[in-house]
matplotlib code that plots the C-alpha trace (Angstrom):
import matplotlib.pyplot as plt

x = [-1.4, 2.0, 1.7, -1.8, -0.3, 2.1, -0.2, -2.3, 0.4, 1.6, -1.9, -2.1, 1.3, 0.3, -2.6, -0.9, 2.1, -0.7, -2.6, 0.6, 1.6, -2.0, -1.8, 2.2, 0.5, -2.4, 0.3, 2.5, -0.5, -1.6, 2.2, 2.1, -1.1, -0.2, 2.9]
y = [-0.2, 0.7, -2.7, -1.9, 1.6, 0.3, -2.4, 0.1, 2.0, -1.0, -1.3, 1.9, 1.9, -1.6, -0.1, 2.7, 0.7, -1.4, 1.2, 2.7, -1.1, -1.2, 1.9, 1.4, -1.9, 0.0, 2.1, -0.3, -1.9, 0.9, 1.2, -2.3, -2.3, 0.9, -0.7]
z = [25.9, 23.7, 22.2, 20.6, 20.1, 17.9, 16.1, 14.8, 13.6, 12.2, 10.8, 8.8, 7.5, 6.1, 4.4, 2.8, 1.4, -0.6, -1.3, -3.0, -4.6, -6.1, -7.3, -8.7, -10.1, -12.3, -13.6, -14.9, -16.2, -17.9, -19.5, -20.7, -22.7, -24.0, -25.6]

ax = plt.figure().add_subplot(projection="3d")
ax.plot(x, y, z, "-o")
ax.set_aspect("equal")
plt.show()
């Protein structure tokens, strides 16, 4: 029961961190062609 406990955790914190990275990424893509 922990074990899934901690997967999903796992889960969501690896779906926010790329949400952030994609979101980082449009940003310095915006900065580039701006240039």
């Amino acid at each position: 029961m922990k074990f899934i406990y901690t997967l999903e955790i796992s889960l969501k914190k690896n779906i926010n961190l790329e949400k952030y990275y994609k979101i980082k990424f449009r940003q310095k893509m915006k900065v580039m062609t701006r240039e």
